[in-house]
LOMILUM-632096 format. One line per 4 residues: number of its first residue (from 0); their letters; for each residue z, y, x of C-alpha. Coordinates in nm, 3 decimals, always signed. Layout:
REM residues N
NUM = a = Z Y X | ... .
END
This chain:
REM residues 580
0 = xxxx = +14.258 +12.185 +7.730 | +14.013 +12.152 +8.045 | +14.052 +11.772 +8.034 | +14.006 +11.761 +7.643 .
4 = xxxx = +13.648 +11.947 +7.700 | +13.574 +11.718 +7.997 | +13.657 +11.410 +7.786 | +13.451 +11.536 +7.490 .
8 = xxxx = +13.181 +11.615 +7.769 | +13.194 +11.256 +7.902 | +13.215 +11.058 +7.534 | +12.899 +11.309 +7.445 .
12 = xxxx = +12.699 +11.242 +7.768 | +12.786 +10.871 +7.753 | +12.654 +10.846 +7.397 | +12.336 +11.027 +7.489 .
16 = xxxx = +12.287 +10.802 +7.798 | +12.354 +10.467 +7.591 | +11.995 +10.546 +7.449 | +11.875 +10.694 +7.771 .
20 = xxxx = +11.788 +10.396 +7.991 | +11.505 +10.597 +8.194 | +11.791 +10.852 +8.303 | +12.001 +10.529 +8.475 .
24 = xxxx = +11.786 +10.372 +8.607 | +11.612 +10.680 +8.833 | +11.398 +10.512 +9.070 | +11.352 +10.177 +8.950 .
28 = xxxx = +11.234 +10.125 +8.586 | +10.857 +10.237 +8.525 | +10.870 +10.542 +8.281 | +10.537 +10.465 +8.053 .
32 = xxxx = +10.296 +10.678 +7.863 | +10.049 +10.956 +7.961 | +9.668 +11.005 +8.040 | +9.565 +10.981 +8.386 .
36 = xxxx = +9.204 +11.187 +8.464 | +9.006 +11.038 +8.721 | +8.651 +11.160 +8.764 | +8.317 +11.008 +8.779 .
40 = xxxx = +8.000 +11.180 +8.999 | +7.760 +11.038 +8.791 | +7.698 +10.837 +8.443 | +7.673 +10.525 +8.447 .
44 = xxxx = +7.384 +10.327 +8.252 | +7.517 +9.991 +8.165 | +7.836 +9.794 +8.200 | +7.656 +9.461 +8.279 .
48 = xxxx = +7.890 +9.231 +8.570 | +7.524 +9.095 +8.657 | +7.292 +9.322 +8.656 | +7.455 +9.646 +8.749 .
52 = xxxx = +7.301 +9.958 +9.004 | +7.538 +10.178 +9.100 | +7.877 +10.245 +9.229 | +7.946 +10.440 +8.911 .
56 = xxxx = +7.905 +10.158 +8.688 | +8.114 +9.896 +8.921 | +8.382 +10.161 +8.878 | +8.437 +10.177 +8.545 .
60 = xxxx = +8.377 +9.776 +8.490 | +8.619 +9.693 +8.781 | +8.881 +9.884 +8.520 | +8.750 +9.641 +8.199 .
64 = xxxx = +8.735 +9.273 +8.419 | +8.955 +9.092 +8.611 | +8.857 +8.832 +8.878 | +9.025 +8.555 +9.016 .
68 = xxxx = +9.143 +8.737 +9.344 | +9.133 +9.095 +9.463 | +9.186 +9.286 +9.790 | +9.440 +9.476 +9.838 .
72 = xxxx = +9.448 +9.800 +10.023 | +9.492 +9.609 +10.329 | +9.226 +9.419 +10.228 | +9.403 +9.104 +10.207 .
76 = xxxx = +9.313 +8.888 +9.927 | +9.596 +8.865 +9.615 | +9.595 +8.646 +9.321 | +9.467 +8.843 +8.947 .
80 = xxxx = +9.330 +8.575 +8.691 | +9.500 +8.267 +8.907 | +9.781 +8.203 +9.008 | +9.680 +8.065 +9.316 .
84 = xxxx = +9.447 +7.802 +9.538 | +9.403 +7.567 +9.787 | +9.147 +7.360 +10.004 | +9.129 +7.018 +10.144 .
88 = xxxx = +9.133 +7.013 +10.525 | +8.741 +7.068 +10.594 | +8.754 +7.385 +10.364 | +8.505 +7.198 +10.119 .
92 = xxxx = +8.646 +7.114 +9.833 | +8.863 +7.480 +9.660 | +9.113 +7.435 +9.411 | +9.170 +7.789 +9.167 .
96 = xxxx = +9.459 +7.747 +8.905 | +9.440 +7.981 +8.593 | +9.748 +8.195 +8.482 | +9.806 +8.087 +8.132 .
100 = xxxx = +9.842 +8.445 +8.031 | +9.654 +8.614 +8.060 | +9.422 +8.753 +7.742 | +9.111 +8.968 +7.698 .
104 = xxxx = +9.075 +9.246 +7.508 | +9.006 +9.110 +7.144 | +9.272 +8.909 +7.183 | +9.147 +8.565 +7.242 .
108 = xxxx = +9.315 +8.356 +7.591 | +9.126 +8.367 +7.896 | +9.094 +8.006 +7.952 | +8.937 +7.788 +8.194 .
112 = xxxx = +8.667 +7.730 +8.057 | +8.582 +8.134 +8.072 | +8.605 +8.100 +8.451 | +8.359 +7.743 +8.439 .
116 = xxxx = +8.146 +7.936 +8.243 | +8.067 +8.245 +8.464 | +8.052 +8.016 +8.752 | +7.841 +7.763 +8.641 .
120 = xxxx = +7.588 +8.055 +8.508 | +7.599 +8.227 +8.823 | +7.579 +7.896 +9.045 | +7.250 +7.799 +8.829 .
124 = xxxx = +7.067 +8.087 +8.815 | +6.970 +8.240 +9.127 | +6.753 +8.553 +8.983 | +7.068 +8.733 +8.903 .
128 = xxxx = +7.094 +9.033 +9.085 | +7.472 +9.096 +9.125 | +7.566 +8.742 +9.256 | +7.771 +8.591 +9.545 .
132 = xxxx = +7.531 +8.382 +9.794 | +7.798 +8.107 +9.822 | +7.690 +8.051 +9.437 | +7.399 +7.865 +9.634 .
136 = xxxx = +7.642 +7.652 +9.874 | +7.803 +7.486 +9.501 | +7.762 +7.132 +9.471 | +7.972 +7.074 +9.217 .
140 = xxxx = +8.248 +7.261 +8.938 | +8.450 +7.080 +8.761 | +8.774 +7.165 +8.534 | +9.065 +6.987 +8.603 .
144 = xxxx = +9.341 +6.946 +8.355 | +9.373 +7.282 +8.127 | +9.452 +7.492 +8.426 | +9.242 +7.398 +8.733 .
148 = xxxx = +8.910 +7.440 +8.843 | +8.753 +7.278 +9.160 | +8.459 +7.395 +9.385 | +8.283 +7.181 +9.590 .
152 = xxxx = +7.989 +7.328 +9.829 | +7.804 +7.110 +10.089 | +7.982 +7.221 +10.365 | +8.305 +7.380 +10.465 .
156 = xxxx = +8.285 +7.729 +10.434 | +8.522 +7.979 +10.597 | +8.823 +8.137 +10.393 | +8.711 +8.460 +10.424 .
160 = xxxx = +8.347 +8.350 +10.245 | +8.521 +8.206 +9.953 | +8.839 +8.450 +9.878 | +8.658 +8.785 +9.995 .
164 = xxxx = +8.331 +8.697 +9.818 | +8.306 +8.431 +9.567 | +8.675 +8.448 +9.438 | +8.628 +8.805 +9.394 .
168 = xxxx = +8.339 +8.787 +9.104 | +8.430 +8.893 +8.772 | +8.487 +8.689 +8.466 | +8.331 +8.679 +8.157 .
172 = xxxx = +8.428 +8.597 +7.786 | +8.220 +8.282 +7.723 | +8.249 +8.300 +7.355 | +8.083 +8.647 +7.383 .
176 = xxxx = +7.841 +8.579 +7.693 | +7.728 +8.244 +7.536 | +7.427 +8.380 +7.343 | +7.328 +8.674 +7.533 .
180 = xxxx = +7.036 +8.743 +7.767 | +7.208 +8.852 +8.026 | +6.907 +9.009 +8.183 | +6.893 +9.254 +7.881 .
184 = xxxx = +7.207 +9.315 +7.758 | +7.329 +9.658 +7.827 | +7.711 +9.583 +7.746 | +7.780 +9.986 +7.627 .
188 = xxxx = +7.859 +9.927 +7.321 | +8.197 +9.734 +7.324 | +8.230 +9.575 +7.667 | +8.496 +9.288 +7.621 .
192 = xxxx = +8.739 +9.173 +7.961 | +9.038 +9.095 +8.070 | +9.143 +9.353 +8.290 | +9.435 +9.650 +8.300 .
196 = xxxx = +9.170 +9.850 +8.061 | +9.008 +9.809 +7.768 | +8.687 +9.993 +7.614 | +8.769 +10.297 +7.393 .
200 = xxxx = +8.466 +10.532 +7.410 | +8.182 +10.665 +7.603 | +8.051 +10.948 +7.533 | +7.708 +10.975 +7.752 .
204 = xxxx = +7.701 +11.218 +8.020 | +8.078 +11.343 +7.917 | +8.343 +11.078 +7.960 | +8.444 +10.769 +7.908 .
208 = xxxx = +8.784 +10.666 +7.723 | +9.002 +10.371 +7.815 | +9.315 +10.237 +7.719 | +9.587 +10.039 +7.864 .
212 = xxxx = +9.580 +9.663 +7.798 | +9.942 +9.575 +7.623 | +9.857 +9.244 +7.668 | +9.804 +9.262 +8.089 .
216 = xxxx = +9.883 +8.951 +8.230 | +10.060 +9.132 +8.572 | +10.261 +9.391 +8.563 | +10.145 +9.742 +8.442 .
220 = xxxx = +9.944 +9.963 +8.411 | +10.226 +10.201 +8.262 | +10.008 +10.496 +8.144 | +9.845 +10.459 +7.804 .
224 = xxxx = +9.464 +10.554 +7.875 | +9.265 +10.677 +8.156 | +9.007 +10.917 +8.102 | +8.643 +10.964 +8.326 .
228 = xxxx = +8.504 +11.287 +8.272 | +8.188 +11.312 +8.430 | +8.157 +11.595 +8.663 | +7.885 +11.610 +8.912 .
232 = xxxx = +7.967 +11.960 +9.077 | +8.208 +11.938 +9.343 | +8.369 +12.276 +9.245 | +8.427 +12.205 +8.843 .
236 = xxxx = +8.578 +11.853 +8.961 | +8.826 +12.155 +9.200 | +8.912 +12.377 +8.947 | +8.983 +12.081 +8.717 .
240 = xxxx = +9.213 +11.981 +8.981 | +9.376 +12.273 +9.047 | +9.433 +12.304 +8.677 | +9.588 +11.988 +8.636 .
244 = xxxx = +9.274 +11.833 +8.390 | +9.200 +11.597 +8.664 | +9.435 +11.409 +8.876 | +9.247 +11.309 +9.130 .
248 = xxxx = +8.886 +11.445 +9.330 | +8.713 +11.339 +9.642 | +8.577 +11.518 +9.937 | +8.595 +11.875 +9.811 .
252 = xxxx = +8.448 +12.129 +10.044 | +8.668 +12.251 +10.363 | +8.740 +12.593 +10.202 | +8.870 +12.410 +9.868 .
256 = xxxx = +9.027 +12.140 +10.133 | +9.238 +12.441 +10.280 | +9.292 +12.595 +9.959 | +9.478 +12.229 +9.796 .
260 = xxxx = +9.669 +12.208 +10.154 | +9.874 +12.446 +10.009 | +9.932 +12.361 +9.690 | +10.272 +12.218 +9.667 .
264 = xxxx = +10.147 +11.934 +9.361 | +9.833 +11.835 +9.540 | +9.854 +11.601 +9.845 | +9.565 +11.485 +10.082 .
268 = xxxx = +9.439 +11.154 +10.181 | +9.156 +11.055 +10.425 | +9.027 +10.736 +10.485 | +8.696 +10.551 +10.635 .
272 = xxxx = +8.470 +10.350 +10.385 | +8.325 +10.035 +10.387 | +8.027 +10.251 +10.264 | +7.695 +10.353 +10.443 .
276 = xxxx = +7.358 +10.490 +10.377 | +7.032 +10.405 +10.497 | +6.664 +10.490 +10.506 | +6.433 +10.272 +10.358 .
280 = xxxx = +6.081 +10.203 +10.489 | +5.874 +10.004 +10.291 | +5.741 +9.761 +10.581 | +5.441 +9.665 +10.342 .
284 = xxxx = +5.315 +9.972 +10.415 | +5.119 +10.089 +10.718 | +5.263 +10.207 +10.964 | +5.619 +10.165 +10.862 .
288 = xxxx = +5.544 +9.804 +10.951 | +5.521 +9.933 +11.357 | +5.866 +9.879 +11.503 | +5.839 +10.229 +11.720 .
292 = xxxx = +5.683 +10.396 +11.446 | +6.060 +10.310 +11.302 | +6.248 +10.403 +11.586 | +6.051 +10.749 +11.634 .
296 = xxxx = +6.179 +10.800 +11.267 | +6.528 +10.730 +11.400 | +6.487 +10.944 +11.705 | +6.378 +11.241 +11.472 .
300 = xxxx = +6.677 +11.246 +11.256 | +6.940 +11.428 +11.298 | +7.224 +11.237 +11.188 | +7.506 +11.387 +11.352 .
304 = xxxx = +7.423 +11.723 +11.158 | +7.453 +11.515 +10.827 | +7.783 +11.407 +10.828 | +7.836 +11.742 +10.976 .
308 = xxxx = +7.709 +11.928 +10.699 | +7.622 +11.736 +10.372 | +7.922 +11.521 +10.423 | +8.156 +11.813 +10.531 .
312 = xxxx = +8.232 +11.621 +10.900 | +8.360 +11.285 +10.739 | +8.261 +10.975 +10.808 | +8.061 +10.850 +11.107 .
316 = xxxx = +7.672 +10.827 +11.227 | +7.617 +10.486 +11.133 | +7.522 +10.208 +11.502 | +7.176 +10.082 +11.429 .
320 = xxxx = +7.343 +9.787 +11.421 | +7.448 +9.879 +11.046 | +7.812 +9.712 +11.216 | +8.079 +9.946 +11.098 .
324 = xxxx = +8.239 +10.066 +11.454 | +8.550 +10.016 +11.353 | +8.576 +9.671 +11.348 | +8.629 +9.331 +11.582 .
328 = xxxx = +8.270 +9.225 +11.492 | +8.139 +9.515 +11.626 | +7.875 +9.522 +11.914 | +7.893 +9.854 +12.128 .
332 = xxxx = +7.606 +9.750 +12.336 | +7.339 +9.840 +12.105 | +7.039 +10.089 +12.133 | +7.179 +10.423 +12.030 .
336 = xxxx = +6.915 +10.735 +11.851 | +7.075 +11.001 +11.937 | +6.895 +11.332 +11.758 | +6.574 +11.372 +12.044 .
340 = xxxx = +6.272 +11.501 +11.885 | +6.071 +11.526 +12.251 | +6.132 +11.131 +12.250 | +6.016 +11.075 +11.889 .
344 = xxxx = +5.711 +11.324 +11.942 | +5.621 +11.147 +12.260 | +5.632 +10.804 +12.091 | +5.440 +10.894 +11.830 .
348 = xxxx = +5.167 +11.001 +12.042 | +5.168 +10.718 +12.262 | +5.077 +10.585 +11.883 | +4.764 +10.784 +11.879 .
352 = xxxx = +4.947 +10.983 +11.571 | +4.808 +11.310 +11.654 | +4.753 +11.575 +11.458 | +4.362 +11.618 +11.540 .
356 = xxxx = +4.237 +11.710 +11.150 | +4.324 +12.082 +11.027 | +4.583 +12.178 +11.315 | +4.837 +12.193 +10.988 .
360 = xxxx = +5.109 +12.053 +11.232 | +5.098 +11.700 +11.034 | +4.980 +11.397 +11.240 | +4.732 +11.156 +11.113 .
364 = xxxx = +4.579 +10.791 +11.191 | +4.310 +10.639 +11.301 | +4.142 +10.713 +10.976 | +4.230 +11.044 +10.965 .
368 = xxxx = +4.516 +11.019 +10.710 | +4.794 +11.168 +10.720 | +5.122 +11.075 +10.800 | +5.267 +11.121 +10.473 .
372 = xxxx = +5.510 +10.989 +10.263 | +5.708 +11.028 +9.884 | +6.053 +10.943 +9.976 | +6.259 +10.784 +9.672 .
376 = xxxx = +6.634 +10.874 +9.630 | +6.908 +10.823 +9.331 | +6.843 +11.172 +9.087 | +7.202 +11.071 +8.991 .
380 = xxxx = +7.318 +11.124 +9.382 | +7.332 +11.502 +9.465 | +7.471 +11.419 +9.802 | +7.188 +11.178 +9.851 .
384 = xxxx = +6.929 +11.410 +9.707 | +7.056 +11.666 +9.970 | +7.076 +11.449 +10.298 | +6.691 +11.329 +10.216 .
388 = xxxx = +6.615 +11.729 +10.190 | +6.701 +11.738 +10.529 | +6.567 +11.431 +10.643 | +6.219 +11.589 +10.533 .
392 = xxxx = +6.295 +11.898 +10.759 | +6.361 +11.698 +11.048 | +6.045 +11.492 +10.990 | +5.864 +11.819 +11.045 .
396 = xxxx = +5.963 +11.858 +11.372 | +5.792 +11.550 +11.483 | +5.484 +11.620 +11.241 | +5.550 +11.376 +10.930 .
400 = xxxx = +5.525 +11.532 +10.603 | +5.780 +11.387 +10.375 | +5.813 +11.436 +9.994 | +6.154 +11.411 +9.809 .
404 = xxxx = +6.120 +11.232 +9.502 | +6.460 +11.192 +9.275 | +6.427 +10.921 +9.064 | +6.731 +10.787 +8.755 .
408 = xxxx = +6.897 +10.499 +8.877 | +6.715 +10.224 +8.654 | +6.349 +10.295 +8.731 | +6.447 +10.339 +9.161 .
412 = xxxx = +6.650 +9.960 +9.154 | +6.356 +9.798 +8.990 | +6.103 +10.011 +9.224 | +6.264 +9.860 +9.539 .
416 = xxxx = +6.321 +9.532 +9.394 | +6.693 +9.532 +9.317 | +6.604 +9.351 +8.976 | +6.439 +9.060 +9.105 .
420 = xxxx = +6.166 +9.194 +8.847 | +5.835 +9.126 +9.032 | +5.655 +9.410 +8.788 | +5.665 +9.744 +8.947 .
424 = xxxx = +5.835 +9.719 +9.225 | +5.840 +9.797 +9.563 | +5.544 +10.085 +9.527 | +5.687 +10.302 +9.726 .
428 = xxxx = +5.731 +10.472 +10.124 | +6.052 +10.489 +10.207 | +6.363 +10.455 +10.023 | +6.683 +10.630 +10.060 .
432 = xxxx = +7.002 +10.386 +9.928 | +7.327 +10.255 +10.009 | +7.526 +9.898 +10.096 | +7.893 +9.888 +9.996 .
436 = xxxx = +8.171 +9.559 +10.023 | +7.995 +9.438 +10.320 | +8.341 +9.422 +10.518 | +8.111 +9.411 +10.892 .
440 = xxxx = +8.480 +9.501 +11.041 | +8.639 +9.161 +10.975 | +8.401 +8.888 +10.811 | +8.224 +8.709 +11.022 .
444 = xxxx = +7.939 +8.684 +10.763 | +7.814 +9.014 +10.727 | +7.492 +8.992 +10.886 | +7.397 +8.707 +10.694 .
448 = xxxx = +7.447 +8.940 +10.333 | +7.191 +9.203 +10.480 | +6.961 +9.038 +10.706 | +6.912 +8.650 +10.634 .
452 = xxxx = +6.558 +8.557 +10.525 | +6.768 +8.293 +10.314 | +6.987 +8.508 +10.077 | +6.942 +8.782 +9.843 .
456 = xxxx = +6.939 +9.089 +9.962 | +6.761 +9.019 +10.330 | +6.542 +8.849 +10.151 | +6.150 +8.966 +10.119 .
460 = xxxx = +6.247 +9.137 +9.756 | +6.538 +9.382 +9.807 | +6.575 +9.709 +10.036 | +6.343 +9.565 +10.333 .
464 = xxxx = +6.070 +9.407 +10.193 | +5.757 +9.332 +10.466 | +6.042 +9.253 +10.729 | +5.818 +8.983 +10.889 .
468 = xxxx = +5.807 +8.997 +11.232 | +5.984 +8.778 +11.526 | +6.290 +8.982 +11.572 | +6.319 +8.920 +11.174 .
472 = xxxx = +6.346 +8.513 +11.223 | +6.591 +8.503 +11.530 | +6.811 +8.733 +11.350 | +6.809 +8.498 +11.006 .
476 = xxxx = +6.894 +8.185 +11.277 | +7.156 +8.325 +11.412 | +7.290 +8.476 +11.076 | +7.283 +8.099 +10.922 .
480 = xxxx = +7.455 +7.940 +11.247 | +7.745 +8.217 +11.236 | +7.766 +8.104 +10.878 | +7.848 +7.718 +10.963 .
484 = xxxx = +7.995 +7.798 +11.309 | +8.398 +7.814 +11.344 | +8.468 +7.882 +11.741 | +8.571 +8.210 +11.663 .
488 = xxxx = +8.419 +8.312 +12.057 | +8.053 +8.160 +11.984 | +8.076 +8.359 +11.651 | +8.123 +8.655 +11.856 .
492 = xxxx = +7.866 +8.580 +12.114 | +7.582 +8.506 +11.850 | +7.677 +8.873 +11.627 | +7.665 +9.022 +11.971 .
496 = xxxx = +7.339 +8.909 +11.995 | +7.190 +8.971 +11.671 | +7.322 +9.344 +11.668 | +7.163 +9.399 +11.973 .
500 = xxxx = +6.813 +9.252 +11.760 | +6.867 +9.430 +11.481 | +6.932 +9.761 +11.693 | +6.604 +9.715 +11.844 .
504 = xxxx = +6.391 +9.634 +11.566 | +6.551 +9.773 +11.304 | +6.484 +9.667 +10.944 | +6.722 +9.951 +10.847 .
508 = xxxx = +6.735 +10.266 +10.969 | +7.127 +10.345 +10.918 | +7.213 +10.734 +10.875 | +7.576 +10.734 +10.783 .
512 = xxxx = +7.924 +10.579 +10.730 | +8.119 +10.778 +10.454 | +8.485 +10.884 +10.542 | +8.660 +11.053 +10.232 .
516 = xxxx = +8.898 +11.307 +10.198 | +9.091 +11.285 +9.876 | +9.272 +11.563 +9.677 | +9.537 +11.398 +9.468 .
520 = xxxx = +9.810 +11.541 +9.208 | +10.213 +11.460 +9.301 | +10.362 +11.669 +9.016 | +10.294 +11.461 +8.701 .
524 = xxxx = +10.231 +11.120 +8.851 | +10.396 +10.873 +9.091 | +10.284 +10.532 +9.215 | +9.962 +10.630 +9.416 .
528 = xxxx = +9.909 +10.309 +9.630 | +9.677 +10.462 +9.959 | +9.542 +10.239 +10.217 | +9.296 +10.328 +10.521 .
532 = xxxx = +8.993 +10.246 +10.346 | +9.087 +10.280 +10.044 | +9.140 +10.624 +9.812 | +9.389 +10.667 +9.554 .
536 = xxxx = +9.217 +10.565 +9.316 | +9.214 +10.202 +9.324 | +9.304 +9.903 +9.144 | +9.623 +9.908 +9.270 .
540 = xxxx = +9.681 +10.266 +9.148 | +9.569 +10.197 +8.804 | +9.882 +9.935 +8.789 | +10.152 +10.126 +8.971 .
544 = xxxx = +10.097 +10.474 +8.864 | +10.317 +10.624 +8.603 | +10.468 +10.905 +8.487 | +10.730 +11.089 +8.661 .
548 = xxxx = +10.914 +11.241 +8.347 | +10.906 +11.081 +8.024 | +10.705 +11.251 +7.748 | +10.882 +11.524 +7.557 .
552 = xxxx = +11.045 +11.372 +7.285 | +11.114 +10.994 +7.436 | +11.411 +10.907 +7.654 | +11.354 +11.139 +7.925 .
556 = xxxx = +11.409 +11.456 +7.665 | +11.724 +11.326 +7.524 | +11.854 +11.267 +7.949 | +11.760 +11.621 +7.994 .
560 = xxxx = +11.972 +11.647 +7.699 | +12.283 +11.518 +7.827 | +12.257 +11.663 +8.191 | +12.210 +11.997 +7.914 .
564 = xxxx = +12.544 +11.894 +7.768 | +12.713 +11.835 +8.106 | +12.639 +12.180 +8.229 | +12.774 +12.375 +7.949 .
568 = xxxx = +13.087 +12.170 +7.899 | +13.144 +12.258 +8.279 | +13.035 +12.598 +8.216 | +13.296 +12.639 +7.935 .
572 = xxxx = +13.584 +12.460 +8.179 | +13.510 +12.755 +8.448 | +13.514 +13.002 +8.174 | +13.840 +12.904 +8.050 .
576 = xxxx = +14.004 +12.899 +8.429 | +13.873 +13.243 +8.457 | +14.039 +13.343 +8.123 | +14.377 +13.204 +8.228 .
END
């Protein structure tokens, strides 16, 4: 009788398992469905891939578009929309080959001509904020064949130039982007791409809804949707964790930090960021245009006390440089600013900014005036908002009166010129903003993105305008000769050299490097793909993540089934043996 039960047990279980393929194949087969919860600081305010502002809004478009290649968490560059390229021996000529499929949202093929288009718009319009300089080095595009598109620039530049920089810009539909004004389109409505996620909803200030693309060219993403609630307070986005509504949170507070390090479903990542923050003084502006009125500034802040505090120890004080430490390119030679208010005091008398009118403890010039000044910062940012409130204590020390003045997102880019608009802008003191994907630690080009007279954003419109003095020209020569050099030990010598400028004069005055710590759930999820700079949520997450049981209901509930059926026929067996 015991083997008749276990045989019955066995046809039953076998039966169950025929339809059960997520039970058999443990460990290897993606189990699909769910909602994965990943939170945003801050709303965005557009979804345009030419004219966006902030980190929000390249987060949730990086889900919607696809580029040609992407970086992986070890920041290597992998093929997305092609399926790989090549260059003729003097690096000049690049060849890209499309996938063929690949789709976008509303169905139609991503084609070569999509990629053409997006080039040749970006290569022939150089007023468009969110563009690669290398867009300026194109001779030539030309399709090749149905699959193939070539790039020609003037010159031979480096591989790192064209697959970390270039290659990485997004595509666009060109039977959508065709007629718009790209300058004015907001894109919220129904933003159209290729990538793992398409469009669903945003509601303003709450969320935003996205869905898996079925149609995903690569493999995954497995879950159905993603969701972004927007939560701004760093102990809702906890208790959302804790409670399972989120999956994912970054750089809680120590206390909440200890708290998850308990928690047997949350694990803990840390990582460095190719992130950093910077003040912003408008050299247009007496006396921000007086190099040691900058570097009394520098001397009077504090900047080990805010990573200490605002940013909860993470992260790094920043080299004046604006290198990131941790990498081969960087100089160690510099000027350092350590926290010295004597110093800065002293300079700032040797000046003649004294305070000689009302003994109010705020220096004036010359004239009289005093040595006062609004300081702009992202209303959106309450980590930024908070590291400028104590950059205006610290400027009290040394007799500056500072005023903190939060600004949304849209009307701060155009004020500092970050639209290219000439209207409006740059009316302003100082400035309090960010640089991220600058990748100082291992592309040779870095300095060139930030400092060159020649490109975009070192240029006299963006984040430094009134740069104009020597140090300002030797650093853009030696920025464009590191571009076109290729002995890897000159390239060296000559960023040695203009760190050591830059240090001195500085057209920056670097506060911080972020580090993260990120609070992530294990109990519903696998597939978190981590890297040192990189948190766990990242493209690569989006495609591997997935669900560790299958939805009530689907395969996994009719496995749990079977191992059900399997315990109670062996049950019964033992039962039986005791009876006899």
């Amino acid at each position: 009788m015991n083997k008749k039960l276990l045989t019955i047990s066995a046809i039953v279980v076998g039966f169950i398992l025929a339809f059960t393929p997520s039970l058999m194949v443990i460990g290897q087969d993606p189990i699909y469905g769910g909602t994965l919860n990943t939170p945003l600081g801050a709303d965005a305010h557009a979804l345009n891939p030419f004219t966006w502002g902030t980190t929000y809004e390249w987060y949730v478009m990086a889900h919607i578009y696809d580029s040609l290649v992407a970086l992986d968490t070890e920041r290597q560059p992998v093929p997305v929309l092609c399926s790989g390229w090549s260059h003729n021996e003097t690096y000049e000529q690049w060849t890209f080959t499309l996938v063929d499929n690949a789709f976008w949202h509303d169905g139609t093929p991503v084609t070569i001509d999509d990629v053409y288009f997006t080039y040749d718009l970006l290569m022939n319009d150089d007023a468009i904020p969110r563009r690669s300089w290398l867009f300026d080095e194109i001779t030539s595009l030309e399709i090749v064949g149905t699959d193939q598109i070539v790039i020609t620039f003037g010159w031979g530049p480096k591989p790192a130039d064209v697959l970390f920089d270039l290659a990485t810009t997004w595509i666009v539909p060109e039977h959508i982007w065709d007629t718009i004004d790209l300058y004015t389109f907001a894109n919220d409505v129904n933003p159209i791409g290729s990538g793992p996620f398409k469009f669903v909803e945003w509601a303003r200030a709450q969320y935003f809804r996205l869905a898996a693309h079925t149609e995903y060219h690569l493999d995954g993403p497995y879950i159905d949707e993603k969701i972004l609630p927007i939560i701004s307070e760093v102990e809702t986005a906890y208790y959302a964790l804790s409670v399972g509504d989120i999956e994912v949170m970054a750089n809680p507070p120590p206390e909440l930090e200890a708290v998850a390090d308990v928690d047997p479903n949350i694990a803990i990542h840390e990582s460095l960021q190719d992130y950093w923050v910077y003040l912003g003084l408008n050299q247009r502006r007496y006396p921000n245009n007086i190099k040691e009125f900058r570097q009394a500034v520098m001397y009077g802040i504090n900047r080990s006390e805010i990573v200490d505090i605002i940013r909860y120890g993470r992260g790094e004080v920043c080299p004046a440089s604006c290198s990131l430490p941790y990498g081969a390119y960087y100089n160690p030679a510099v000027k350092q600013y350590d926290y010295n208010v004597a110093t800065a005091n002293s300079m700032l008398d040797a000046l003649g900014f004294l305070d000689n009118v009302g003994d109010d403890g705020i220096r004036e010039d010359a004239n009289g005036t005093d040595l006062s000044f609004d300081l702009i910062v992202s209303a959106d940012a309450q980590v930024s908002v908070d590291t400028c409130r104590f950059i205006q204590e610290y400027m009290l020390e040394i007799g500056i009166e500072v005023t903190v003045v939060p600004l949304i997102w849209d009307v701060l880019w155009q004020t500092v010129g970050g639209t290219g608009s000439v209207s409006n802008t740059y009316d302003y003191d100082w400035a309090f903003l960010g640089w991220v994907g600058f990748w100082s630690d291992f592309h040779p080009s870095w300095a060139r993105w930030l400092f060159s007279a020649n490109g975009w954003w070192g240029s006299d419109q963006v984040n430094i305008p009134g740069w104009n003095s020597t140090a300002r020209w030797e650093v853009t020569a030696l920025a464009d000769e590191i571009l076109y050099e290729t002995d890897e030990a000159v390239i060296q010598t000559k960023l040695d050299a203009l760190q050591v400028i830059v240090a001195e004069d500085l057209p920056y005055l670097p506060i911080n490097i972020l580090g993260g710590t990120f609070l992530y759930r294990t109990d519903e999820f696998k597939g978190w793909v981590l890297g040192p700079t990189t948190d766990p949520d990242n493209w690569m997450t989006w495609l591997a993540i997935q669900l560790i049981v299958a939805p009530e209901g689907g395969p996994g509930y009719l496995a749990l089934s079977a191992i059900f059926t399997l315990v109670v026929t062996v049950g019964l067996v033992k039962y039986r043996r005791k009876k006899q």
